[in-house]
C-alpha atoms as a printed R data frame, in Angstrom:
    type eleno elety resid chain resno       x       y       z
1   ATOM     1    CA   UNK     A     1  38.877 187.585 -36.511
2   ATOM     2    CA   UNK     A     2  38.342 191.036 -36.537
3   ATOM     3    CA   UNK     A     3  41.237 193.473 -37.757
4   ATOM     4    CA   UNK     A     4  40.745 195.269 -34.289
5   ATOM     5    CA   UNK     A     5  42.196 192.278 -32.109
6   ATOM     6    CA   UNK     A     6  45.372 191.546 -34.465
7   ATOM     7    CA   UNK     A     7  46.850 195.181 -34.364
8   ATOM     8    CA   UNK     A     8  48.958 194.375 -31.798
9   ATOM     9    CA   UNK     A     9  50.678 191.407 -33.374
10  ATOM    10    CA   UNK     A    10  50.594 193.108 -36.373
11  ATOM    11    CA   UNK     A    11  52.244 196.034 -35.006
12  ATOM    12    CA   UNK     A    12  55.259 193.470 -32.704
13  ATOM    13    CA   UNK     A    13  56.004 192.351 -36.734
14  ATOM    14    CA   UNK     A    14  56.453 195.487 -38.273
15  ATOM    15    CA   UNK     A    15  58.572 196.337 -35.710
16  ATOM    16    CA   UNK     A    16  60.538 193.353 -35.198
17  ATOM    17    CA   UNK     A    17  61.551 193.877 -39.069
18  ATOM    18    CA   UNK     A    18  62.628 197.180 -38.398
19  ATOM    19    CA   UNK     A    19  64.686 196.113 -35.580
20  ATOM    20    CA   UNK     A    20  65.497 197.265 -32.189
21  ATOM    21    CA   UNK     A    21  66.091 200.781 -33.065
22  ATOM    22    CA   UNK     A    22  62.145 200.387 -33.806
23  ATOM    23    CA   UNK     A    23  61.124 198.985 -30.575
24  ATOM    24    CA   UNK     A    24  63.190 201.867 -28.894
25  ATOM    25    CA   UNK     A    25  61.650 204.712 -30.659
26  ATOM    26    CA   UNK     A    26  57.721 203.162 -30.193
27  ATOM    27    CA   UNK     A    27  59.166 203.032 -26.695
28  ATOM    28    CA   UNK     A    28  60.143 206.837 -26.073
29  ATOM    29    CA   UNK     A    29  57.264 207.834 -28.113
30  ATOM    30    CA   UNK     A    30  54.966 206.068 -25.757
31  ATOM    31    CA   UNK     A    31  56.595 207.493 -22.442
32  ATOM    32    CA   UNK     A    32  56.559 210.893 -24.394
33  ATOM    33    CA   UNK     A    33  52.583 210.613 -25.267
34  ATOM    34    CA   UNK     A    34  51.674 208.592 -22.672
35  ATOM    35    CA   UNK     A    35  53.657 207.115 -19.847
36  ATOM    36    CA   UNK     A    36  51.905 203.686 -18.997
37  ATOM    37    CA   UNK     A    37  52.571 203.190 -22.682
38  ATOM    38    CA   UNK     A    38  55.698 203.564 -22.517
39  ATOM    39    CA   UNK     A    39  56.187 201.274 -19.205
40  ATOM    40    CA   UNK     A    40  54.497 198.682 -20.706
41  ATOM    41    CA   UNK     A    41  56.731 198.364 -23.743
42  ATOM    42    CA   UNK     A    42  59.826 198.762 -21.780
43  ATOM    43    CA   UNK     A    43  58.292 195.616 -19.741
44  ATOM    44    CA   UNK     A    44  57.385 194.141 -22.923
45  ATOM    45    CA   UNK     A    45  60.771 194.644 -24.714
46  ATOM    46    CA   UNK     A    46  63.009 193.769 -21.306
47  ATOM    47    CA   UNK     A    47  60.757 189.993 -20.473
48  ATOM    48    CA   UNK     A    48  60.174 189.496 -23.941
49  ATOM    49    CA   UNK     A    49  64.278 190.100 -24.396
50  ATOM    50    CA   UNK     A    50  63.587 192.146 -27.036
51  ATOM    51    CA   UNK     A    51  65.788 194.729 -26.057
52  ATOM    52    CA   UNK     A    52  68.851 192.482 -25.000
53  ATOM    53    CA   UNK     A    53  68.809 189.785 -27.721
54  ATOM    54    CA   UNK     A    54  70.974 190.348 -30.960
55  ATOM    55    CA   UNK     A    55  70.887 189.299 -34.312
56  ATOM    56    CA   UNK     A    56  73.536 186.899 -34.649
57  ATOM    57    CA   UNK     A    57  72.281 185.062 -31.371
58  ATOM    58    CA   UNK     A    58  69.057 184.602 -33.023
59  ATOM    59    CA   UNK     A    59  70.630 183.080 -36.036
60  ATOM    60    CA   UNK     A    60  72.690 181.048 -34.392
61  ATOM    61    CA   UNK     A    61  70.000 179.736 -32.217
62  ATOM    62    CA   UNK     A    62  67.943 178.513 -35.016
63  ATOM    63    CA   UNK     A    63  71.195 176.578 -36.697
64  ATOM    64    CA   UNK     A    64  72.254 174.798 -33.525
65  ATOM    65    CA   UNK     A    65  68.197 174.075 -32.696
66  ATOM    66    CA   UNK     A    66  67.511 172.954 -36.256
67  ATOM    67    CA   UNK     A    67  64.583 175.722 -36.856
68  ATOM    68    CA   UNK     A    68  60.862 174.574 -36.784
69  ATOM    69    CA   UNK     A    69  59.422 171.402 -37.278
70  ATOM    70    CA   UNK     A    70  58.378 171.241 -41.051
71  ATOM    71    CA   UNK     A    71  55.598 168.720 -39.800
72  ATOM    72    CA   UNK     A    72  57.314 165.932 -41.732
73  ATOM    73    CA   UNK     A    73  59.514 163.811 -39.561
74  ATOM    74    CA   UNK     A    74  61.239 162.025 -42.323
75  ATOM    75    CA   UNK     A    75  62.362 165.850 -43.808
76  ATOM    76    CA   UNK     A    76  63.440 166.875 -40.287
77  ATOM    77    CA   UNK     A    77  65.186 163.930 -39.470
78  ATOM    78    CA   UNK     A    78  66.948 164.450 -42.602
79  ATOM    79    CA   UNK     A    79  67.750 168.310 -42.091
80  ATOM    80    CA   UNK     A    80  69.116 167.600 -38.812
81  ATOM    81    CA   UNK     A    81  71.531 165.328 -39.879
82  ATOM    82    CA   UNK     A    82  72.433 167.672 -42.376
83  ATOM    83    CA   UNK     A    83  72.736 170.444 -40.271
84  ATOM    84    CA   UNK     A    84  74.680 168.089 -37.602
85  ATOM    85    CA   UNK     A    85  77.086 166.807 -40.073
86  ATOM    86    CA   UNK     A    86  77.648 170.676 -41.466
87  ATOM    87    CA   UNK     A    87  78.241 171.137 -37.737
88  ATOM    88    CA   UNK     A    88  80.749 168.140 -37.768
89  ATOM    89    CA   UNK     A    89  82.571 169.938 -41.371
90  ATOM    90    CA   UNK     A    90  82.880 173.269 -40.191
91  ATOM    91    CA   UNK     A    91  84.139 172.159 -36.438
92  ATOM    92    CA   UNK     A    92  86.761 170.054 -38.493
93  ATOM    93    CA   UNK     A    93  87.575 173.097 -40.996
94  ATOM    94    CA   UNK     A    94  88.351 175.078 -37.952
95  ATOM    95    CA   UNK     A    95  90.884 173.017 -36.260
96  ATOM    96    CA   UNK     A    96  92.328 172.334 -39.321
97  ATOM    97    CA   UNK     A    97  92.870 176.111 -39.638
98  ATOM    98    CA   UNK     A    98  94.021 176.507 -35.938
99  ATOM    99    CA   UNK     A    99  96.760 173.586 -36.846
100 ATOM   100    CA   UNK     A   100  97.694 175.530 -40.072
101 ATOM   101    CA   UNK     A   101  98.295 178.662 -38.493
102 ATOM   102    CA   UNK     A   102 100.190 176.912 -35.154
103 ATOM   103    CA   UNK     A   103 102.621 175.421 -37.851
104 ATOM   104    CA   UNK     A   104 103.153 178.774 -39.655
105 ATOM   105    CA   UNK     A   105 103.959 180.359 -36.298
106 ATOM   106    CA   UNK     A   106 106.309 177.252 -35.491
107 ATOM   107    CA   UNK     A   107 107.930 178.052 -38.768
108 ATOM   108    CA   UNK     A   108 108.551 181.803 -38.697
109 ATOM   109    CA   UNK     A   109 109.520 180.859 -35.200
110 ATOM   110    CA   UNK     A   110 112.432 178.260 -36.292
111 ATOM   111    CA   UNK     A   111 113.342 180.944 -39.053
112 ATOM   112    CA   UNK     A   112 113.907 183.777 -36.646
113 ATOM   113    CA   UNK     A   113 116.365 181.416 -34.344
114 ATOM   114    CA   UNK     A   114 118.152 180.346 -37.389
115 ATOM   115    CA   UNK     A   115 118.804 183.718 -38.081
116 ATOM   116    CA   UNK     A   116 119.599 184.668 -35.113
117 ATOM   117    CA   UNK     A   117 122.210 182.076 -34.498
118 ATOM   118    CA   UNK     A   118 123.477 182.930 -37.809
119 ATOM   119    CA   UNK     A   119 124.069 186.612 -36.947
120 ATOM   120    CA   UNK     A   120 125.704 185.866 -33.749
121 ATOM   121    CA   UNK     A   121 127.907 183.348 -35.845
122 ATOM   122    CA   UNK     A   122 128.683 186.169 -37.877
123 ATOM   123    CA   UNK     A   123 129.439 189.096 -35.712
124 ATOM   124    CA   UNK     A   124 133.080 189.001 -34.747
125 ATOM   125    CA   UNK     A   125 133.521 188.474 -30.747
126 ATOM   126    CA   UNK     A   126 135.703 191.214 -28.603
127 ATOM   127    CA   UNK     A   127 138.789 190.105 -27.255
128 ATOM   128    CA   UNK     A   128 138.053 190.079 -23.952
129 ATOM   129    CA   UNK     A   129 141.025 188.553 -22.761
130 ATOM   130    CA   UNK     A   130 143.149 191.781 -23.598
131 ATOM   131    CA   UNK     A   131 146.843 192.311 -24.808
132 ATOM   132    CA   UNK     A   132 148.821 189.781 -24.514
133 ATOM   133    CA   UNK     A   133 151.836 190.796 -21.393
134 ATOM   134    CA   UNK     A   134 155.165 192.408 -23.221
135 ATOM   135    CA   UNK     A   135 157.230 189.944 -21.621
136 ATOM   136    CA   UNK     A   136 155.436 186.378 -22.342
């Protein structure tokens, strides 16, 4: 294969490890050069979802989809299990946080009506009834 027909691919890599900032420059520089090129990698970067698509939703993809097949379907049966039962750990670890910090909150909670009660304990009442009559 001739270097002339894998410039293009070549050239989608280098920029997709320079980011979208990348594809956005080689974008204006196209429309400022030459408009269809331009056009065509707005298309490219808007139906390819280049342009809408962030990092961590890439990442996360790839965990929750188990990445590529290695080719070896004892390996990837293995890895996701792995990755399923990491799934499983972490899903536990964060409703055991969640239940940690509702039972702090209950507890600063119950401390601020024991206070409470104990400062209206405290706090002398007004006589509301008023003096007593001069001739009882």
């Amino acid at each position: 294969m001739s270097t002339v027909a894998t410039w293009p691919s070549q050239a989608e890599m280098w920029l997709d490890r320079k980011g979208k900032p990348a594809w956005i420059v080689a974008m204006v520089l196209g429309f400022i050069f030459f408009w269809p090129i331009g056009l065509a990698l707005l298309a490219y970067m808007i139906w390819g979802k280049k342009m809408f698509k962030s990092q961590s939703a890439c990442k996360s993809y790839s965990l929750t989809h188990g990445f590529k097949s290695s080719g070896n379907t004892a390996f990837d049966a293995y890895k996701a299990d792995t990755l399923r039962r990491l799934q499983d750990e972490q899903e536990a670890f964060e409703a055991f946080l969640d239940r940690l910090r509702a039972a702090k909150d209950k507890s600063e909670f119950d401390q601020f009506m024991e206070d409470r009660a104990r400062m209206a304990q405290d706090t002398p009442k007004p006589d509301t009834d008023g003096p007593a009559p001069a001739g009882a």
